[in-house]
N, C-alpha and C positions, 0 to 999 in steps of 0.2 A: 146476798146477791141472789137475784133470781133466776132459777135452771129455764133456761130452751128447752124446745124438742130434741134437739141436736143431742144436749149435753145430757139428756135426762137419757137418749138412747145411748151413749156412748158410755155410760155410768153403769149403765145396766151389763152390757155386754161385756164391760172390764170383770164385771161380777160376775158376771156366768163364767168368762172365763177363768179369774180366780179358784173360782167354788172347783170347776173340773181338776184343773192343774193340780189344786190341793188334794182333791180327793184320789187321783191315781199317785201323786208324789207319797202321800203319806198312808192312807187309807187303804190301798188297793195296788199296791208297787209290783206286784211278782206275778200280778195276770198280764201285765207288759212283757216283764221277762221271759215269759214263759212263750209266749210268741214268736218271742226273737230265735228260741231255742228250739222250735219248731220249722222255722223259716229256713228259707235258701236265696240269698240272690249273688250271681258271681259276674264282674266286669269282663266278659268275653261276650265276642260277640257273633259267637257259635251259637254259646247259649241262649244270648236273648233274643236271635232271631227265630230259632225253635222253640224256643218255650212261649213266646207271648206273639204267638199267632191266633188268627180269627175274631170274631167279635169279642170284645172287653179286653182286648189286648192291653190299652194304655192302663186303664184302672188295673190292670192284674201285675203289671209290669210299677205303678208307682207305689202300687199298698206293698208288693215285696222289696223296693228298696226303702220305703219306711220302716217296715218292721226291723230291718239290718238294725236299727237303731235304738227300738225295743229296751234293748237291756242297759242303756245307759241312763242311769239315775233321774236327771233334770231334762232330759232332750227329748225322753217317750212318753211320758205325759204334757210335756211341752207341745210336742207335737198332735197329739190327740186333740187337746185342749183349742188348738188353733182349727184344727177342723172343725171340732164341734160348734168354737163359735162361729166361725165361717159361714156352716150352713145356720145356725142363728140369721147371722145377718142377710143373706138372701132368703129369707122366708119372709124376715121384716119387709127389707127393699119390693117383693115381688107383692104380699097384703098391702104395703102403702098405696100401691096405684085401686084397688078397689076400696080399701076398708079404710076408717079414722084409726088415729096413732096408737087409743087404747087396743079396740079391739085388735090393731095388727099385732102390737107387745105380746096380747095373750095366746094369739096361734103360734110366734114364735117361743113365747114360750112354753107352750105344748112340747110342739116339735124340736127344740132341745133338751127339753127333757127324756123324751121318747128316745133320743139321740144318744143320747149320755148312757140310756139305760141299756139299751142294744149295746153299746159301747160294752158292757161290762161282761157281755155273753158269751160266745163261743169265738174260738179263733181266726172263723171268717171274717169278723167283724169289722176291722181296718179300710176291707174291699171294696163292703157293703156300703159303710160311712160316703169313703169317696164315690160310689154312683147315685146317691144322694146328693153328694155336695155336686158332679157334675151334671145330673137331671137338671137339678135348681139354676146351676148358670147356664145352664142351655134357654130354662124357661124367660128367663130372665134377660137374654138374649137378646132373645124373638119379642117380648116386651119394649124393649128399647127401639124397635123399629117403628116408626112415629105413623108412616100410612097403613091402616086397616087391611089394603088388598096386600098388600106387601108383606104384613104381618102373618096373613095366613098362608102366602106361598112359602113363606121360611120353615113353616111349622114342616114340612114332607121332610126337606135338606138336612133339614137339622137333627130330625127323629133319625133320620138313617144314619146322619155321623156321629151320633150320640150312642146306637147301637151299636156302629163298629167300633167305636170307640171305650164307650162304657158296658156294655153289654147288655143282658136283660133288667127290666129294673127291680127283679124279686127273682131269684134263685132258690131252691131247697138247700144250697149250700150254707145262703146266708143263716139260717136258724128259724128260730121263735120269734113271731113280732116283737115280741116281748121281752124286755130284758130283766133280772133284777139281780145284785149286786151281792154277793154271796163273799162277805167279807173273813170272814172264818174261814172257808175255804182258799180264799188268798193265801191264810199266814200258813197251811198244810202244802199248798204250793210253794211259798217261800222256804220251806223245809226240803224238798224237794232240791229247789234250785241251789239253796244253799250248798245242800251236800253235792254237788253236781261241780260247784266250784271248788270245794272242797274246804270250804269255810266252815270250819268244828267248830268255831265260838260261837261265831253267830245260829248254825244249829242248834245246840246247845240252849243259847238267849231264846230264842224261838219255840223250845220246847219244855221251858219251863212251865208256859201253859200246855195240860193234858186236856187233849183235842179227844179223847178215847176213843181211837182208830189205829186201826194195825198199821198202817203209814208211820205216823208219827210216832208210835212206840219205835218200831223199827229204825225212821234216824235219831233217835235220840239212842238207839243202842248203839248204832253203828258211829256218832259223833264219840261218846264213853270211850268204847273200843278202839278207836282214832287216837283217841287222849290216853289212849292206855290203862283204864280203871274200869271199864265192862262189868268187870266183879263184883266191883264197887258197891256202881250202883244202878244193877241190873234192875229192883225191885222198889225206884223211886219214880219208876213210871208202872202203869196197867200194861202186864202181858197178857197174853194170850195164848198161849203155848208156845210153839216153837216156829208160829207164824207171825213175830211182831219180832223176830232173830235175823231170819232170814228170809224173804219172800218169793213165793215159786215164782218161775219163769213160765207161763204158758197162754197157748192165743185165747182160752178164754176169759183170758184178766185183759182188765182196761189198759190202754194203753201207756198212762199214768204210771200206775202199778207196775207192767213190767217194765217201764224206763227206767222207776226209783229201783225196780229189782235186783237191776244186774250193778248196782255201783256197790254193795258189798261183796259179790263176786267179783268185781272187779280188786277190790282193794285185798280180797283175801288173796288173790293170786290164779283164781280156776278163770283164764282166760273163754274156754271155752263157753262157760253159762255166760260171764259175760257178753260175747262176740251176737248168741243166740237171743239177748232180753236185746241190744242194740237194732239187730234184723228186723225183729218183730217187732219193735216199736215203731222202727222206720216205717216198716208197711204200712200202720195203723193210723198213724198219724194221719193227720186232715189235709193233707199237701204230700204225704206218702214223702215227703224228704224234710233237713234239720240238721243245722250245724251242729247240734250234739251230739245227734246218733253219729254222723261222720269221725267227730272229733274221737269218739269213743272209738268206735272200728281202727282209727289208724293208730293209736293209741297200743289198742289190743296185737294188731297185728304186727307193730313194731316190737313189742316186749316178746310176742310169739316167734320172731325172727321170718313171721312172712313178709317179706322186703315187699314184694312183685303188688302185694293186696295195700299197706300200709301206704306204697306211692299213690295209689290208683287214686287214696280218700286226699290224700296230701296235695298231691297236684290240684282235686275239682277244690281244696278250703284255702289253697293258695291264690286263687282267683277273688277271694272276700276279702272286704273289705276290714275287716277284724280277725280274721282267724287267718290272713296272709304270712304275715310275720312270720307265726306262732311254727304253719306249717311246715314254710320255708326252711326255718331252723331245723327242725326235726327232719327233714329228709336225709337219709344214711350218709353223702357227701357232704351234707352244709354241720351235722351236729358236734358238739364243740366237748371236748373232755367230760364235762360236767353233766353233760345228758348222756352221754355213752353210760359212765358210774351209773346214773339213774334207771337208765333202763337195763342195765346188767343189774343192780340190787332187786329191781322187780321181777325179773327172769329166774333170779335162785328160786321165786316161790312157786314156781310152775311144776305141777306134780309130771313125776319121771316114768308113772304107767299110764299107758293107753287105756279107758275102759268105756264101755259106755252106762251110762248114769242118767237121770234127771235128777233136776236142782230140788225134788222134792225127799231124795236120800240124800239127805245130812250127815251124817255120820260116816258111811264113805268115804264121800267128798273130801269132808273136812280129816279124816283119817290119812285118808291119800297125799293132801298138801304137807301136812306134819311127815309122813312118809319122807317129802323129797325136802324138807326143810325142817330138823327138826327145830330151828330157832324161830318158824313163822308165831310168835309170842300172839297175832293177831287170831289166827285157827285155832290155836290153842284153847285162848279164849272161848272162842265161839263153842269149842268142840267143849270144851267145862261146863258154857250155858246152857248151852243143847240139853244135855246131860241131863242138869237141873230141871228143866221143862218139862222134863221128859221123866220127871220123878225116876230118872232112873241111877240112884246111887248108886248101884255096884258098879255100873261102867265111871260111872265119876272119878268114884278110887280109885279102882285103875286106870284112870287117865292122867289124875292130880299127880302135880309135884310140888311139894310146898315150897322147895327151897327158891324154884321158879317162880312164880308166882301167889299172892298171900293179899287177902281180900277176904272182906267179915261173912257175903256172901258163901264164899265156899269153907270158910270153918264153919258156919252154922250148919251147912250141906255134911260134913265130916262129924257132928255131933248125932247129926239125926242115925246115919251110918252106926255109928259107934253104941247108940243107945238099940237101935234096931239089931246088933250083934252081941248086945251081953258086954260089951270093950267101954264102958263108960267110965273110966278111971282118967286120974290127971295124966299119969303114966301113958296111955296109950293116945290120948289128944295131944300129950306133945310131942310126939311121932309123925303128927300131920303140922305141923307149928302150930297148935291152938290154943291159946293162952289161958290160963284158969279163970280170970274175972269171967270170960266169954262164957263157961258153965255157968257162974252165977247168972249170968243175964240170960241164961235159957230158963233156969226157974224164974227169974219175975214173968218171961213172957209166957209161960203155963199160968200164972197170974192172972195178967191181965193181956191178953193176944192184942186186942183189940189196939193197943198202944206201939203195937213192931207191926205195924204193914209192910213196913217195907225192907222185911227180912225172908229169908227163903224160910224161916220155919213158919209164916204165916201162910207164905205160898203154898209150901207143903201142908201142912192143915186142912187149907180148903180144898184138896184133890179133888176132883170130881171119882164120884164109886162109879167101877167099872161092873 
């Protein structure tokens, strides 16, 4: 059978739409999410009559209750994808009236691709799309007006309610013309996000590729440590000292960094680092607001027992359309036996002195929370790694307890100890639980090093000379 115009355009655009939808569903999934999780939109209508005022009002008010949707699997690339052909298609429709069929296919296909690639840019991006797709049906519009004088009196009306309505048609907000598609960095994002929901498998799955960046060393320690083997296998990814453990809080880190920073303070129990990486992210962020950072604050503030702060975030995420539910439940009258337990087991870990600290004294910190918990098994951990990193055995020892805790990591850490004090006997390694084979296997790797990378005696080896 032979293709029409019709059929040959309609062929094409299933395809471009395919191509998009696949490529954010599979290829590129967590620069969606990430959006979402940056975003705010809430059903009041306090809010929306203050927030989406003056020109670009509707574009600003529809790209934020798009993004709401972001983070659902099939529905945010679904959605993208239908824009992008969209404006496909009015590019086609508005070139037909001057140009033949080829030549129109090939501006539209420019300018969806130019589309797609912007797409994949910065977090403006959703905004920008749609004052694109609404320029275009404006132009497109005024095209449809069949008499000439007619056509040019619409051109004033329309520009004007195109600008109240869509705004400028090029912003500093939207970005770089330019877009390009930074797929590696997606899956260092999806590590992020993951650990955000708290999904340690999928972290995990995700971090089997070594990205070698302090990011992703750090969730795949903090995934370990979640699963409770940190010890493990601290040294089956690239560290970098004691900043791929736990990562500082502070406004000269990107905002990225201090968002992913504070969910191992958060999980360790120091509410306060946490409460301070949520803040400052919130501010940094590209819309200065984010169902995350809220979700986190009320989160924080609840286990912290500030009622008055934890309503404040609760009430505005009770207004969303996804995070309603969630917050509803948790306010101090609605929560049900089963999160009271919850948030009273989180509370034991909350240290019992007042000091003041930055998140860049580890030790401390981490001392402090063991202080008011000595079963936080989680700081322990950390406060063990630390240690290691930090080549510094004597405190290790006296930190260790074998009977607690028992991991090839720290007996290799308790040999190096033992041979650096003269105590290299079977007799005194089984004092710390260390099994004899474990000695044999420290002379093969004076052998051959090159073969245990991923043991602390290789880590230790290569110390940097002070």
């Amino acid at each position: 059978m032979k293709l029409n115009n019709r059929n040959i355009n309609s062929l094409i655009a299933v395809l471009a739409f395919l191509a998009a939808y696949c490529f954010f569903q599979f290829a590129y999934p967590y620069h969606l999410m990430r959006r979402e999780q940056m975003n705010l939109f809430l059903f009041d209508w306090d809010y929306l009559l203050r927030t989406y005022q003056g020109t670009g009002w509707l574009v600003r008010l529809t790209g934020d209750f798009l993004e709401q949707f972001f983070h659902l699997p099939v529905i945010g690339p679904l959605t993208v994808s239908l824009l992008l052909t969209a404006i496909g298609a009015l590019v086609y429709r508005i070139c037909i009236r001057f140009l033949g069929q080829w030549q129109s296919l090939s501006v539209t296909t420019l300018v969806f691709i130019w589309s797609f690639l912007r797409e994949t840019g910065n977090l403006f991006i959703t905004r920008y799309t749609l004052v694109v797709l609404g320029y275009l049906a404006i132009i497109y519009a005024i095209l449809q007006i069949n008499k000439r004088n007619l056509r040019i009196l619409a051109v004033i009306p329309f520009a004007a309610v195109g600008v109240w309505m869509l705004g400028s048609p090029y912003h500093k907000h939207y970005g770089k013309i330019w877009g390009v598609p930074r797929v590696r960095y997606d899956k260092i994002i999806g590590l992020d996000t993951e650990v955000s929901r708290e999904n340690w498998d999928k972290v995990l799955k995700l971090s089997k590729e070594d990205f070698h960046t302090t990011e992703s060393s750090y969730c795949f320690n903090l995934a370990h440590a979640m699963k409770g083997n940190l010890g493990q296998a601290l040294f089956d990814h690239v560290q970098q000292g004691d900043a791929t453990l736990l990562l500082r809080v502070d406004t000269d880190k990107s905002p990225f960094t201090v968002t992913l920073a504070g969910e191992a303070w958060f999980q360790l129990g120091n509410m306060t680092v946490a409460e301070q990486s949520a803040i400052i992210a919130l501010q940094a962020s590209p819309k200065h607001t984010g169902t995350r950072f809220l979700v986190r604050l009320a989160r924080v503030n609840l286990i912290s027992g500030e009622y008055a702060a934890a309503q404040k975030y609760l009430n505005i995420l009770s207004k969303t359309l996804f995070y309603g539910k969630w917050a509803r439940s948790m306010m101090p009258e609605n929560q049900t036996p089963d999160v009271r337990d919850r948030i009273a087991r989180e509370r034991t870990k909350l240290p019992t002195t007042d000091f003041v600290h930055h998140s860049s004294e580890l030790r401390p910190i981490l001392l402090g929370l063991l202080e008011a918990n000595p079963d936080n098994m989680l700081a322990r951990n950390y406060l063990l790694c630390c240690d290691l990193l930090h080549y510094d055995l004597d405190h290790f020892i006296e930190d260790y307890t074998p009977v607690l805790i028992k991991a090839h990591n720290y007996h290799e850490a308790v040999l190096i100890w033992l041979s650096l004090h003269d105590r290299m006997t079977q007799e005194d390694a089984e004092l710390y639980g260390v099994d004899n084979s474990l000695i044999k296997r420290m002379e093969y790797f004076f052998r051959t090093p090159e073969k245990y990378r991923n043991t602390y005696w290789y880590y230790y080896m290569n110390a940097p000379e002070e």
